[in-house]
C-alpha positions in Angstrom: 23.6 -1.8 5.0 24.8 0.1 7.8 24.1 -1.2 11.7 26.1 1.0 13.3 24.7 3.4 16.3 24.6 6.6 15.4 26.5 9.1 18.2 24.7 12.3 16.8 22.8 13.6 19.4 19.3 13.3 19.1 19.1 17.4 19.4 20.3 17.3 16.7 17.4 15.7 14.7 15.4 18.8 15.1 17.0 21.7 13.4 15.2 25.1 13.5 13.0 25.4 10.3 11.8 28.8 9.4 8.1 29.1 9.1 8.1 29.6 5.1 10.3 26.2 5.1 7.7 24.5 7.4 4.4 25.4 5.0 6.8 24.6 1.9 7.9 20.8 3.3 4.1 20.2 4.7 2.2 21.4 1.3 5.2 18.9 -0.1 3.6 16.4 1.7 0.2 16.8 1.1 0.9 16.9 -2.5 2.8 13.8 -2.8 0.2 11.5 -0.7 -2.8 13.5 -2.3 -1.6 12.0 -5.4 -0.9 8.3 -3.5 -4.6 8.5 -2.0 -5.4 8.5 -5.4 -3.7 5.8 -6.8 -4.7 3.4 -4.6 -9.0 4.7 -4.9 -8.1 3.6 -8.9 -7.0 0.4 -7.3 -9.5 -0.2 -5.7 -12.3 0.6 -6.6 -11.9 -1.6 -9.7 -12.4 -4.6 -7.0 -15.4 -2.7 -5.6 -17.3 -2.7 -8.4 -16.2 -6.0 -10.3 -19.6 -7.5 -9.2 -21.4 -4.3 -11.3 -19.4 -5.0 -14.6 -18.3 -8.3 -14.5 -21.1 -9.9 -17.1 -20.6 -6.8 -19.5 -16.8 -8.2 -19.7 -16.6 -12.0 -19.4 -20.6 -13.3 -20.7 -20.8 -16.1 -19.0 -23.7 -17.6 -17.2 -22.6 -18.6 -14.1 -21.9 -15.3 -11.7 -19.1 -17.0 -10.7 -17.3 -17.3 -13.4 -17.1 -14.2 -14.2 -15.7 -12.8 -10.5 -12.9 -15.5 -11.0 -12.6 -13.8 -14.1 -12.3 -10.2 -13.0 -10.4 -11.3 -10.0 -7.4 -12.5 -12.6 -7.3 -9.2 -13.8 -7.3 -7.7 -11.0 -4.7 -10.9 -9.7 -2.5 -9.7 -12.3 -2.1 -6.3 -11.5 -0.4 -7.3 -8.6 1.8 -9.3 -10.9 3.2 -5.9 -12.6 3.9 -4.2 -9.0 7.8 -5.9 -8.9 8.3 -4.2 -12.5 6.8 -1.2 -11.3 9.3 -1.0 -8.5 12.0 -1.2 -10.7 11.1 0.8 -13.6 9.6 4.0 -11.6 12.7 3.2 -8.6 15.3 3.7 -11.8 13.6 6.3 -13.1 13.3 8.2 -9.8 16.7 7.5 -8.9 17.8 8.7 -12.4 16.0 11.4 -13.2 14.0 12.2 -10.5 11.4 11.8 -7.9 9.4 14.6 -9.4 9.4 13.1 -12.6 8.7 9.5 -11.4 5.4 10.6 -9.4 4.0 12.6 -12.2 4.4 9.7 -14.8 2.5 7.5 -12.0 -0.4 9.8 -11.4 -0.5 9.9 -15.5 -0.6 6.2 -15.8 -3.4 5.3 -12.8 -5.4 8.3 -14.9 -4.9 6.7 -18.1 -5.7 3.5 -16.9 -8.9 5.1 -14.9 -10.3 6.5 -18.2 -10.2 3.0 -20.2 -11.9 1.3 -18.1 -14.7 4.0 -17.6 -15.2 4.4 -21.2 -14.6 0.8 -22.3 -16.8 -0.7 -24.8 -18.4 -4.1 -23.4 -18.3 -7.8 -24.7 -21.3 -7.3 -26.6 -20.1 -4.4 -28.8 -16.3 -5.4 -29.4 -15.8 -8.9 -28.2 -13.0 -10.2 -27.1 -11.1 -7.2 -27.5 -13.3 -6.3 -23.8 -11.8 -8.4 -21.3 -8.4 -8.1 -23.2 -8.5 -4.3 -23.0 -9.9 -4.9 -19.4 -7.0 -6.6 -18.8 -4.1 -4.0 -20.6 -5.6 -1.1 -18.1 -5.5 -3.3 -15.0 -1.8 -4.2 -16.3 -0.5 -0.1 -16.4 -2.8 0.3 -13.0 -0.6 -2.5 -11.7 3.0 -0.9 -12.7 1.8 2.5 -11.8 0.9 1.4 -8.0 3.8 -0.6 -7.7 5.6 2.0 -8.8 4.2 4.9 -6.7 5.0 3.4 -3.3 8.9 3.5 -3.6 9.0 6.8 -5.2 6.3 7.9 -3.1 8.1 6.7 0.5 11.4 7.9 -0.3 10.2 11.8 -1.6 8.3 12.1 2.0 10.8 10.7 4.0 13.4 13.4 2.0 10.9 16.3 2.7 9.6 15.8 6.0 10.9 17.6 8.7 13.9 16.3 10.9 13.0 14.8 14.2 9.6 14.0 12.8 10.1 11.8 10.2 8.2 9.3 11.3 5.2 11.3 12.1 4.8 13.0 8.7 5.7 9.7 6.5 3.4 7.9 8.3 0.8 9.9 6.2 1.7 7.3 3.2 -0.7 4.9 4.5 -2.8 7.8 5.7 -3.7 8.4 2.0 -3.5 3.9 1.1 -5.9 3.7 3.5 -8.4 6.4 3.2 -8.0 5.7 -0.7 -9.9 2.4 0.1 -12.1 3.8 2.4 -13.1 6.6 -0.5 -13.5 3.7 -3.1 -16.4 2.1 -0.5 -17.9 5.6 0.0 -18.2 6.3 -3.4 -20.0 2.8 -3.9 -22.1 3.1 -1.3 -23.3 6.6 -2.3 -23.9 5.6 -6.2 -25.9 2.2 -4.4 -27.9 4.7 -2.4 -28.7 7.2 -5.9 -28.9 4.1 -8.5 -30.7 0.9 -9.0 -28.6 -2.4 -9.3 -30.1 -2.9 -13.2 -28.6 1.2 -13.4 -25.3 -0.1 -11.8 -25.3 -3.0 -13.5 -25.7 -1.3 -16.8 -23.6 2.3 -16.8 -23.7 3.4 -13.3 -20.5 0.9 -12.2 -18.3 3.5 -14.7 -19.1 6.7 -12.8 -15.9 5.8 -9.5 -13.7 5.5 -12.5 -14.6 8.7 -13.9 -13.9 10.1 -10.7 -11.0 8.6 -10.3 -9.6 10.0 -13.4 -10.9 13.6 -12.6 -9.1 13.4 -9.2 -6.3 12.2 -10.6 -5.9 14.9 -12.7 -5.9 17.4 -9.0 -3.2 15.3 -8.1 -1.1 15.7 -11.1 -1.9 19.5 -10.8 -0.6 19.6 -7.0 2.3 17.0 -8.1 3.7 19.9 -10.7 4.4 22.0 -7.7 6.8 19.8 -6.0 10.4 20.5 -5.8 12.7 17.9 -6.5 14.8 16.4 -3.5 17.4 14.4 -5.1 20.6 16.5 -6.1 22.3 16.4 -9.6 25.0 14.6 -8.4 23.1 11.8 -7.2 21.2 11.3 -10.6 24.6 11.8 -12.6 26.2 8.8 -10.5 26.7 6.0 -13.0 25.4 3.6 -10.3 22.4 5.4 -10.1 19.0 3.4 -10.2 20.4 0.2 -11.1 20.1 -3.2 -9.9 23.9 -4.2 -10.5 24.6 -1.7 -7.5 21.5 -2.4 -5.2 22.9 -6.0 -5.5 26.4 -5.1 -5.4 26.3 -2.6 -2.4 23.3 -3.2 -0.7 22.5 -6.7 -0.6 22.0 -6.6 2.9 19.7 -4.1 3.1 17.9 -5.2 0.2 17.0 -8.4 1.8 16.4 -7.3 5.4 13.0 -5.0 3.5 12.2 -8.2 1.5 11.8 -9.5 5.2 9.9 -7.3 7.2 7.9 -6.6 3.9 7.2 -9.8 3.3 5.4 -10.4 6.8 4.3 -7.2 7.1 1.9 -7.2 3.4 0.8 -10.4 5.2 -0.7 -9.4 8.1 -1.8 -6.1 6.7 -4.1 -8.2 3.6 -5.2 -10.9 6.4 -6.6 -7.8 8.7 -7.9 -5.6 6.0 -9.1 -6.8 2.7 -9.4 -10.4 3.8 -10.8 -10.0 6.9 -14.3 -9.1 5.6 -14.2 -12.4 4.0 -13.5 -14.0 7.2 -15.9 -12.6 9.6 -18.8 -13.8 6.9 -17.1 -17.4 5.9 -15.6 -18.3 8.8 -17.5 -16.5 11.5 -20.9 -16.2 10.2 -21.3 -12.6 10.1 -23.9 -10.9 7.9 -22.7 -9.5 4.9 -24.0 -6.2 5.9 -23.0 -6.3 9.4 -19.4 -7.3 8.2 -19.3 -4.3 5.9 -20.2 -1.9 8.9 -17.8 -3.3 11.1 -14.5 -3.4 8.1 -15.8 0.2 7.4 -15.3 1.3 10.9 -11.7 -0.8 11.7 -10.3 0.7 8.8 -11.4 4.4 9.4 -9.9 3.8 12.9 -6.6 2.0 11.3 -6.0 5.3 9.0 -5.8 7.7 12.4 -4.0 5.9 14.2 -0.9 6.0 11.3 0.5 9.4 12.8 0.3 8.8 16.1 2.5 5.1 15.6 4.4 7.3 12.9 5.2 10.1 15.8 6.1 7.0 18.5 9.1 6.2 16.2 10.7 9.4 16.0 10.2 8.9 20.3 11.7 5.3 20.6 13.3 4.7 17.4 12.2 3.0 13.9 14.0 -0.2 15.3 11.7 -0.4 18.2 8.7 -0.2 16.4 9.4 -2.7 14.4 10.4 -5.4 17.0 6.9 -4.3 18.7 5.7 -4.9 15.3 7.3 -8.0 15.4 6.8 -9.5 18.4 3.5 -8.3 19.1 2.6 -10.3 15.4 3.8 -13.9 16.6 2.5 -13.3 19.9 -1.2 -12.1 19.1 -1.9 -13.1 15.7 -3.4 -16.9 16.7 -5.2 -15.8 19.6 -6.9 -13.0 17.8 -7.9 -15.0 14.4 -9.0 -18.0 16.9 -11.3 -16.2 18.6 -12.8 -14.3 15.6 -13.9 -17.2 14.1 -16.2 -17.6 16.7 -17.7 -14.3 17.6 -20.5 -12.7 16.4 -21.0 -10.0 18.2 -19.6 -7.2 16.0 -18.6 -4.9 18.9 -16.2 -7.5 19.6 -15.2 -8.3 16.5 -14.3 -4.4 15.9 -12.5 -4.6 19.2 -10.5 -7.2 18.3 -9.8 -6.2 14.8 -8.4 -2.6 15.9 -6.3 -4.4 18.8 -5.0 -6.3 15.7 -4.5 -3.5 13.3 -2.9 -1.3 16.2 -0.5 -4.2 16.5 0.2 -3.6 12.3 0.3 0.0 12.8 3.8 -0.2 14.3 5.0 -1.1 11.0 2.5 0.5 8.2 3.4 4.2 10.0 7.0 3.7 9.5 6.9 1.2 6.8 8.2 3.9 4.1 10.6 6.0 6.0 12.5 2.6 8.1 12.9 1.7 4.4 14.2 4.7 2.6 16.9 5.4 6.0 18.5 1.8 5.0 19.2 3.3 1.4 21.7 5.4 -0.1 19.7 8.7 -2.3 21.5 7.1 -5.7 19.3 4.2 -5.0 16.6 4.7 -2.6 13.5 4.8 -4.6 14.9 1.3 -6.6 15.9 0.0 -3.1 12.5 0.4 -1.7 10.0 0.2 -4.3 11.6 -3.2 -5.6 12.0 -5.0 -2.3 8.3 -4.1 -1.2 6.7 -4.7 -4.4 8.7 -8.4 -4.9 7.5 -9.3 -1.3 4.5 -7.7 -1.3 3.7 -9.5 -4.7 4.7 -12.7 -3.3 2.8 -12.3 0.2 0.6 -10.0 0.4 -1.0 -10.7 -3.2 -1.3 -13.9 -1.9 -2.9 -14.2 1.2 -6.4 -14.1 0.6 -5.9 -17.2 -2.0 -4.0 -18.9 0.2 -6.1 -18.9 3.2 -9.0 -19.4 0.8 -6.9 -22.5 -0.1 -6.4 -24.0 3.7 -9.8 -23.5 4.5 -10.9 -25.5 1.8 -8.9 -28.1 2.6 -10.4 -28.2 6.2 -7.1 -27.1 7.6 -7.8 -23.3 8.3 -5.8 -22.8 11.5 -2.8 -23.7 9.3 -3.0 -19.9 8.0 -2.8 -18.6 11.4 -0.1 -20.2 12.4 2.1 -19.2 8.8 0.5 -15.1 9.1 2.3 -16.3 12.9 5.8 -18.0 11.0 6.4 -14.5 8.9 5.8 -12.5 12.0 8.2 -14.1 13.5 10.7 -13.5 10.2 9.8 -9.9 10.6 11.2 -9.8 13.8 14.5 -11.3 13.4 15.1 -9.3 10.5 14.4 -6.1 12.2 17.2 -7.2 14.8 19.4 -6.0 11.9 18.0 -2.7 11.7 20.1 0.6 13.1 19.5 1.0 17.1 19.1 4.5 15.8 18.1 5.5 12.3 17.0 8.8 12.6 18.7 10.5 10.4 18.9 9.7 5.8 22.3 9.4 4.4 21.3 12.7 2.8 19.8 15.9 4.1 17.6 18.4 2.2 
């Protein structure tokens, strides 16, 4: 990894694009995230709905049961993100980004479409839950696939000198794909009864997330490819033995940052709903309303942290990303877990997810401008899915796990130990990394 400043003036970071070359890198864009928006609605909206299909899966009695159940599967998707980083990284690296985002889209559809047409316990047996269980398994290597491929195509095609702004559209499309998964429920809760739900309606969000996913394959066709020939014919190209070889450094400084930021991102989004009812007392309802509006807030304020970078550098961002973590992270989690009025709580909750949104905005491109193009997509899509496996898969169970033991505090202060991890490691970063080590 290189630390060196760079001495290229900053002028230079801006080239003149011709209007045709703007609409032609912008519809890029658009494309690529369409497709990553969604991925992650497939992803989600499995969890969504689990409480809708879970008894016509796993027959139990106890309604419990069967959400542990269905929260294994969807557990070990997360399991198959680190070999989805490496297979689609390789494959992007070797043959393609093109390529690599296509066979994505393909699998999240494929895996869509099982699960929306899947017979239930009562018709096939066990060959249910085990089928359940195959479709979450290609979900989980297509998602953990997409995010490398996906980050380093948008930081290649974005324009110079905003780089930042445009990749920060990457968690844009995570983001509003799990916003989209709770609008769809909502609307099908509004249209069906729960016996309906219950019975077919829960397969109608994966139809529709194999329809859409067949838009974004359509749009995906169009792209051009951004990796050269020479690139893909190095013999080095998409393999670990070189990541590890060359770009050790590098490869751990992402396992990092990533690590503590998939921490803090899971605490404040998909646990935090959790919190505010277990911990805080919120209604369900009420906790739903507020979640609905945090995140919705969290998704626009991506470009405007993605634009800051390109201002004051990636490094900067993520030592405010840092810093800010370890400094606020305690205070804000101690005093949520005794609020109940929700305006607060939704104050506090977007201070919070400003605070990650130094990092989510950037969290593609500071990544892919650490990398080399021969192995860029392996370099980032293997380090984030590892540590995001690792952490972020994690962080719900574990502070599940403190708080059972009486000892919930104990998860503030570790969210607080990797924030604090993310920010020495980002000492490492470039003081300026504006620029790829390739240009398109």
């Amino acid at each position: 990894m290189s630390t060196q400043t760079s001495t290229v003036p900053a002028a230079a970071a801006a080239p003149h694009y011709s209007a045709e070359e703007k609409r032609k890198r912008v519809f890029a864009i658009v494309a690529a995230s369409s497709g990553n928006l969604v991925e992650w609605f497939d992803f989600y909206i499995y969890a969504f709905c689990a409480i809708y299909f879970a008894h016509a899966f796993f027959p139990q009695s106890d309604p419990t049961v069967q959400l542990l159940n269905t929260a294994g599967v969807f557990a070990a998707g997360f399991l198959m993100r680190p070999i989805g980083g490496w297979l689609f990284g390789r494959i992007a690296d070797k043959h393609g980004r093109k390529i690599s985002l296509l066979i994505s889209v393909v699998m999240m559809c494929g895996g869509s479409l099982v699960v929306a047409f899947l017979p239930t316990y009562a018709s096939i047996g066990a060959w249910a839950p085990g089928l359940l269980l195959l479709a979450r398994l290609v979900q989980g290597l297509s998602v953990g696939g997409e995010y490398g491929t996906t980050a380093t195509y948008m930081s290649e095609v974005a324009l110079r000198g905003q780089r930042g702004f445009f990749a920060s559209f990457q968690y844009v499309t995570l983001i509003g794909g799990q916003l989209l998964a709770v609008l769809v429920v909502v609307i099908l809760q509004q249209f069906l009864s729960l016996d309906q739900l219950r019975d077919w309606g829960w397969r109608i969000p994966f139809v529709v997330g194999a329809v859409t996913a067949v838009v974004a394959l359509l749009l995906r066709s169009t792209l051009h490819e951004t990796s050269t020939a020479a690139t893909r014919a190095n013999s080095e190209a998409g393999t670990l033995t070189a990541l590890f070889r060359h770009h050790k450094a590098a490869f751990f400084t992402v396992l990092g940052f990533t690590a503590g930021g998939s921490l803090i991102f899971y605490t404040f989004t998909t646990y935090m709903q959790k919190y505010l009812v277990n911990s805080a007392g919120m209604p369900v309802k009420t906790a739903s309303y507020v979640m609905t509006f945090c995140l919705f807030v969290y998704m626009c304020l991506q470009p405007a942290f993605g634009a800051l970078s390109d201002r004051i550098g990636r490094r900067n961002n993520m030592l405010l990303f840092g810093g800010l973590g370890a400094l606020c992270t305690v205070p804000i989690l101690a005093t949520l877990h005794h609020v109940t009025n929700p305006y607060v709580a939704t104050v506090l909750i977007i201070v919070a997810l400003a605070i990650v949104s130094f990092y989510t905005s950037i969290s593609g491109i500071v990544k892919s401008e650490m990398f080399p193009p021969e192995i860029r997509a392996l370099g980032v899509g293997f380090a984030y899915a590892v540590a995001n496996a690792i952490f972020g898969g994690t962080a719900e169970y574990v502070a599940l796990g403190l708080k059972s033991l009486g000892n919930e505090t104990s998860f503030f202060w570790y969210v607080t130990a990797m924030m604090v991890v993310a920010f020495l490691v980002s000492l490492r970063l470039p003081r300026r990394a504006a620029y790829l080590h390739d240009e398109h």
